[in-house]
N, C-alpha and C positions, 0 to 999 in steps of 0.2 A: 255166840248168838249172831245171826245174820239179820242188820237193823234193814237191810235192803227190804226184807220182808216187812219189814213194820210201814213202810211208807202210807199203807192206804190209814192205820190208827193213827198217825203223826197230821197226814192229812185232814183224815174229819176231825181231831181236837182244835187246830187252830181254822176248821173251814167254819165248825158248829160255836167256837169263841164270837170268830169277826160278824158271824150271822147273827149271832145273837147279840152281840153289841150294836148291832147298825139296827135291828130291830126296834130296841127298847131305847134309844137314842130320842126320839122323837116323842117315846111317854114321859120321859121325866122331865121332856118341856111340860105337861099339864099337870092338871088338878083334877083328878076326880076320886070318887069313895074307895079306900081298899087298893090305894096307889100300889104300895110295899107287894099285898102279894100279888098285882097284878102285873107288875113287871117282873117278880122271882118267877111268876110261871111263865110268860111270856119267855123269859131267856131260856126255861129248860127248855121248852117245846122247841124254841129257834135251836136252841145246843145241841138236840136231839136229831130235828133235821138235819144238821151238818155233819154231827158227827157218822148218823146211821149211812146215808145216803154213799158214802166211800167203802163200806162194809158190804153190802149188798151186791150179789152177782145175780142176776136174771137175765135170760134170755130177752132182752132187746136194750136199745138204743140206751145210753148212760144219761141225755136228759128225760127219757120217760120214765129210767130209776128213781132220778131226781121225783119227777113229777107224785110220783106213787105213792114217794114215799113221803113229799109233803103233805100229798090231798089227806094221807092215812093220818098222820102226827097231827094235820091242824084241825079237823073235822071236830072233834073231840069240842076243843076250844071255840070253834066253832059254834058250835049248839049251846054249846055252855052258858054262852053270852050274849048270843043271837045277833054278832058283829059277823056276820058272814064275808061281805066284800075286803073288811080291809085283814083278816086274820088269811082269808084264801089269797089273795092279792101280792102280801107279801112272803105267804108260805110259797104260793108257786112260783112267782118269781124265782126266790130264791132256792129254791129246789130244782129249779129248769138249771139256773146257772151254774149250782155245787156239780148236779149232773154231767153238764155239759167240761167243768174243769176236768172231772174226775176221770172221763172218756177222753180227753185233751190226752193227761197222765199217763192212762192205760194204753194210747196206742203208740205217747213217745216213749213210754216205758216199757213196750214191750217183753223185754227181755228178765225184767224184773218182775213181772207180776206171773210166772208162774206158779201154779197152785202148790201151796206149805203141806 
């Protein structure tokens, strides 16, 4: 098995880990109802972002991947809660950045990311 290939799943585990722990970092400073599953889903959604965002190849720019693929994962949570500013806020953030590493990756790694 050639792990060279693996790099973009090795990436989004620990990109969709650190996002989701910087995420939810800040909730368990508070107090509010339904703490438990508000930070378990919190973290999927962040872990989800990180980890999809490396996996995905589209035809343009690796932070508008990012961006896509945050607006799509957090919209949900979104509405749910009707906390719009800080659930998009820190999904695009952090979906511009994962993006933007990912395309970092992909162009010094050229030679490694040919299609499996």
């Amino acid at each position: 098995m050639d792990l060279k290939r693996w790099w973009r799943i090795w990436f989004g585990l620990v990109a969709g880990f650190c996002f989701a722990l910087l995420d939810i970092f800040p909730m368990m400073l508070m107090n509010f109802p339904n703490r438990t599953v508000a930070i378990s889903a919190a973290f999927a959604s962040r872990f989800a972002i990180g980890f999809l965002i490396p996996q995905v190849t589209l035809p343009m720019p690796a932070w508008a991947r990012g961006l896509l693929v945050a607006l799509l994962i957090s919209t949900p949570d979104a509405i749910i809660t009707g906390s719009y500013q800080p659930i998009y806020t820190t999904g695009v953030l952090g979906g511009v950045l994962i993006g933007a590493l990912t395309g970092w990756l992909e162009r010094r790694k050229q030679h490694v990311l040919e299609p499996v």
